[in-house]
N, C-alpha and C positions, 0 to 999 in steps of 0.2 A: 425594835432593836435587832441588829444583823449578831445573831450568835457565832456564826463562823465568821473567822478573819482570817483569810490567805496570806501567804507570806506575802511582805513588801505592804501592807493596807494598813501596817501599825510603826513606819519605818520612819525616823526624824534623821536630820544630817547627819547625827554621831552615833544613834542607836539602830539596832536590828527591831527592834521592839522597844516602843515606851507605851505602855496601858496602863492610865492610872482608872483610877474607883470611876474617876466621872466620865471614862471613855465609856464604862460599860451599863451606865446606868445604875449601877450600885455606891456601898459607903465605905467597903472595908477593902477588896483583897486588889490589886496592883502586882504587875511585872512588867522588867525592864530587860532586854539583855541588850548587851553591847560587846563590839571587836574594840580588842586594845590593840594597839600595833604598838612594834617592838619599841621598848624604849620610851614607849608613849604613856603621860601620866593625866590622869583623870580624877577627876575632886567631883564629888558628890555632895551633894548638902539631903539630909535623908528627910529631913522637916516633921510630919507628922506620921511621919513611917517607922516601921522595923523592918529589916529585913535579914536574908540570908544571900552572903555573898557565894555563890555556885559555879567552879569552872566546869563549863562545858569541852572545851579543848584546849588546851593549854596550862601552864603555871601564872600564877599571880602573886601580887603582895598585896596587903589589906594594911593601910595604917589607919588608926583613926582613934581620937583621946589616948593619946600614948601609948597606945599597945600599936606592934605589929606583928602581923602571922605571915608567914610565908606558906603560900596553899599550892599541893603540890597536885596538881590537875592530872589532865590524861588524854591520850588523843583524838577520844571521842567519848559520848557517850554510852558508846557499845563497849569499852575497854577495857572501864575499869569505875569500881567506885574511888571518887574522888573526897579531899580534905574540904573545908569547907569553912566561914566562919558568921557567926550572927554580930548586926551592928544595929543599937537602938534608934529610936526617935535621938530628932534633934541634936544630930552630930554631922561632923565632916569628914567623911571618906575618903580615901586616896587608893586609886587604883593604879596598881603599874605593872607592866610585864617586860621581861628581860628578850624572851623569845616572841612575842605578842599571845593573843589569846581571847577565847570568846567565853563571857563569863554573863551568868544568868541571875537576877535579882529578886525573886519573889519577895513579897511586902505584903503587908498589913498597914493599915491606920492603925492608931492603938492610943493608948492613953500613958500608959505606965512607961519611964525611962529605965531602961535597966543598963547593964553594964554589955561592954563586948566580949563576944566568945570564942576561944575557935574550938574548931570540930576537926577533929582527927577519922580519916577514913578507917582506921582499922578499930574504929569504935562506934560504925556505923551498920548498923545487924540487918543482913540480907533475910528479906523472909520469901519461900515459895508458897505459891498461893494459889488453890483451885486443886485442876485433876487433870487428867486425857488431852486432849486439844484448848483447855480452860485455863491451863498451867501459866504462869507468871513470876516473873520475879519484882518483887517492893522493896523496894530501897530505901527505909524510913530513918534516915539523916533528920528530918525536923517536925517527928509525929507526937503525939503527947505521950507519955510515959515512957520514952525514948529519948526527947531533947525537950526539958519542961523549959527553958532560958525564953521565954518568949511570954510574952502579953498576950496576942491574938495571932497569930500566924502559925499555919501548919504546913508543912509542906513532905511530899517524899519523891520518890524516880520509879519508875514501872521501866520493863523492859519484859515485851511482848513477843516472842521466837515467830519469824515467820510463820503463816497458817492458824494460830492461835488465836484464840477471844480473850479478850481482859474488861477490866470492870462489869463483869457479868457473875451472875444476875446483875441486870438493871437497878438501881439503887437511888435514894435521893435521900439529901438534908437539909428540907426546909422546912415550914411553919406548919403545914399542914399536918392531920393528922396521920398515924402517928405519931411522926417522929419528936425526937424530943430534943434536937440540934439544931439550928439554921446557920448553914454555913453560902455562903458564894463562893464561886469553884472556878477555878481556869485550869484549864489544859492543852498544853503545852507541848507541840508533838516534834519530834525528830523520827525519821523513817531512812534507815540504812540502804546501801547500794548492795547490789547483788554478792561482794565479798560481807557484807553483816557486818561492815565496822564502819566506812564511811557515808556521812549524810549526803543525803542524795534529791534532788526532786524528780529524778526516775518511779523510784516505789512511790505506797502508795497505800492506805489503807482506810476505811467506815468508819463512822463515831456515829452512833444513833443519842438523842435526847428527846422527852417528850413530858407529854403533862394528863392525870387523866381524864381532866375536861378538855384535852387538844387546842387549847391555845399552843402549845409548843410543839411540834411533829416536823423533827430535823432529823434527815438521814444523810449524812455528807461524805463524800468523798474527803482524806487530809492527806496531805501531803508534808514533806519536810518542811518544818519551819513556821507550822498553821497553827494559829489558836483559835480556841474554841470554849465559851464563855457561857456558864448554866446558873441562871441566875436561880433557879428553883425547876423541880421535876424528876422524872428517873433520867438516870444518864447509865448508857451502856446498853448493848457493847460497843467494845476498842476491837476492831479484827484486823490485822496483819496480813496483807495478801501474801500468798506463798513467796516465798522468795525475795521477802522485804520484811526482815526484823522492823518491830517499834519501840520507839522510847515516847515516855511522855511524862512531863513537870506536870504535877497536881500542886498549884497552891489556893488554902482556904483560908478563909477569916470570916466570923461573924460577931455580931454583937451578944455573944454570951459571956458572962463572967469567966468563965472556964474554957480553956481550951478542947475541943473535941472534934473524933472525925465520926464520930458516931453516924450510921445512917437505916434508914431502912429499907428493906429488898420491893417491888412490886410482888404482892400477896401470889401472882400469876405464873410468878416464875422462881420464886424464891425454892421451888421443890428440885431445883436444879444444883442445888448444893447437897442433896443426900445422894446424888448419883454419882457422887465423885467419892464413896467408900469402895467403888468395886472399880475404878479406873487404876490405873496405871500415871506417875507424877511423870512429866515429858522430861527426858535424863536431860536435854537440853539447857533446864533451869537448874540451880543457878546460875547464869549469864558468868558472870561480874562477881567478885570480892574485890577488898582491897588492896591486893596482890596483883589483880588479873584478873583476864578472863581465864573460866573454871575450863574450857576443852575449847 
């Protein structure tokens, strides 16, 4: 299975991105993103999916079983936390944008039909995360105990300040032991130009994943617009080369009854979270609220 996938290698005529379960070898998690162009309307049929409608840049409309949201976007992912709204299995979607707009769809297969939702950005809780150069900002719009509206699907936003590590310590959620999760993980990167607000395939940043029997030992360069697919093992770090913020979509599903992002550290490195009592938080983070960016 090819874990990384460069931009353009996941690309159909209408979509930037369509990755269902069986692109990646797996059963549950799926993402889709697509350009609306102005004026332009778009129907979705979600089938055995849920997902989370996400603007990336721009405003959208969501109609679908009689509700509509009007989700009021932003104009990038460096900018600002965005509105957002959940649409179950087995319904019809209508997407339109007035200005156009690039909007991101993480999914789950799932069993359970629930109702649609929407998600108001100034009810979506920015957390900083880590220490010194480890510093982070999580965006947890669609984490358990933050937005339970969902079957199987979790999803949140990272934004990584140039020169900084994320997802570190190295971490994993599958079968093996310990852990007591089995999730399937995409990630999802956008990588800023040298002003920090537009996407760029200039910058440029690492994702490491690996496995401890080394069937998996991926160190790759990612660029704007790359995914990058762990089906099991530690995954991390995310590094930001200097002078190229990151962002990156995390979405998980697995076949547990219960939603969780639960994971475990690599035993090696997990002592790398008690050095972060004597660092300094990089003033940098918060990025993003839903007002704005913070400086």
């Amino acid at each position: 299975m090819t874990l990384h996938r460069p931009h353009g290698t996941l690309s159909t005529a209408a979509e930037v991105i369509h990755l269902m379960p069986e692109d990646a070898g797996w059963i549950y998690t799926g993402l889709r993103v697509m350009r609306i162009e102005a004026g332009w309307v778009h129907t979705i049929e979600t089938g055995e999916f849920e997902a989370f409608v996400l603007p990336l840049a721009g405003s959208l409309t969501v109609e679908v079983d009689d509700e509509r949201y009007e989700l009021q976007g932003r104009d990038s992912v460096f900018t600002r936390v965005t509105d957002f709204a959940y649409v179950p299995r087995d319904a019809s979607v209508v997407l339109s944008s007035e200005d156009g707009c690039e909007v991101a769809l993480p999914m789950a297969r799932c069993e359970k039909r629930l109702t649609p939702k929407y998600g108001p950005a100034d009810g979506v809780p920015v957390e900083v995360r880590g220490s010194g150069n480890a510093t982070r900002q999580v965006t947890n719009f669609g984490t358990p105990g933050v937005w339970d509206h969902a079957d199987k699907l979790n999803a949140c936003e990272l934004i990584t300040p140039d020169g900084n590590w994320s997802s570190y310590p190295p971490h994993k959620h599958d079968s093996s032991e310990p852990c007591e999760v089995e999730n399937e993980e995409i990630y999802y990167f956008r990588i800023a130009d040298r002003d920090g607000v537009t996407p760029s395939r200039t910058g440029f940043g690492f994702h490491r994943t690996y496995t401890d029997d080394g069937t998996i030992d991926e160190d790759v360069t990612v660029r704007d617009g790359d995914v990058f697919l762990i089906p099991r093992g530690y995954h991390g770090p995310c590094v930001a080369a200097p002078g190229y913020p990151m962002y990156y979509l995390n979405v998980l599903a697995g076949p547990g009854d219960e939603r969780s992002m639960a994971f475990c550290d690599d035993p090696a490195h997990t002592w790398v979270r008690d050095s972060w009592a004597t660092q300094e938080l990089d003033p940098r983070c918060p990025v993003t609220t839903a007002e704005g960016r913070v400086k």
